[in-house]
C-alpha positions, 0 to 999 in steps of 0.5 A: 726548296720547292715542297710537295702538298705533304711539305715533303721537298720533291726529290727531284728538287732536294736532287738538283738543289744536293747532287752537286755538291755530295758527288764533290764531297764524295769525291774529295773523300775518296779520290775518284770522280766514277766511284763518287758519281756511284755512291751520290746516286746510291744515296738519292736512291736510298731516299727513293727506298726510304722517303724522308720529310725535313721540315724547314729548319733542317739541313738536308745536306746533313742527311745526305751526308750521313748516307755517303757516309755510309755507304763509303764505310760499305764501300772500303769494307768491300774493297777490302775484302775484294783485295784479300781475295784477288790476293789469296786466288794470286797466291793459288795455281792457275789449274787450281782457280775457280771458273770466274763466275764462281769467284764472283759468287764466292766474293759476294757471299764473303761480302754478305757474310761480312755485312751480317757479322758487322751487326752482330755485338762485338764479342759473340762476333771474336768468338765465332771468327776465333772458332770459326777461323782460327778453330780455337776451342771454346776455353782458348776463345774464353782465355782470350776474350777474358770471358768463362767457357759457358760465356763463349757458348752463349755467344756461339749461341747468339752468333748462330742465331744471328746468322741464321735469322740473317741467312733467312732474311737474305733468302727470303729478299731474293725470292 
């Protein structure tokens, strides 16, 4: 593999040398050429955003997959959240569906919203979906996840913080 005066592989060799073979390797995962031909430039686009060096005995190939490992999880987890929402606007009456451009900007909140939870610990995240979704009181939160109410605060505490921080940071990305 041909390497930079830093010995860092040229992206433009690690590219032609891999991208073949991860574009395969993700369309064996997934069943679908186009959708494969996206996430293997997703993941080259990755190293561009974050540069990686392999010194000679690592194998790049196992880097990348790690990546498209990724972003196929990030990739069913917004199909999935696609189809839930395709399927409740099916269930509304054409009068009452939003303009198209709001149902964009409602699913891609949804998706923000999904990759913030995602990070945040398992059960501060039960306990804000349970409040949030099911509107279950801090003590049914707290029978349910076999914790004391004063817990269930705690990680209501820790869930608004974390979306807030979050929220914040997703702000100051956009501007």
């Amino acid at each position: 593999m041909a390497a930079s005066s830093s010995g860092q592989p040229h992206l433009h060799t690690l590219y032609a040398e891999h991208h073949d073979w991860l574009q395969t390797w993700l369309r064996n995962k997934l069943g679908c050429l186009f959708t494969a031909q996206d996430l293997a430039q997703d993941t080259f686009l990755r190293l561009v955003v974050r540069p990686r060096e392999f010194d000679a005995g690592q194998n790049p190939r196992a880097y990348l997959t790690t990546i498209a490992k990724g972003l196929v999880v990030d990739h069913w987890r917004r199909a999935e959240i696609e189809r839930v929402w395709v399927a409740a606007m099916l269930e509304r009456p054409e009068a009452a569906q939003p303009s198209a451009e709001h149902q964009a900007i409602v699913l891609e909140t949804l998706i923000e919203v999904d990759r913030i939870l995602a990070t945040l610990a398992d059960k501060p995240r039960q306990a804000f979906l349970l409040a949030q979704l099911h509107e279950l009181t801090y003590a049914e939160i707290g029978a349910r996840l076999g914790v004391s109410e004063r817990m269930v605060k705690k990680y209501m505490a820790q869930a608004m913080l974390h979306c807030l921080s979050a929220g914040a940071d997703f702000r100051a990305a956009l501007a």
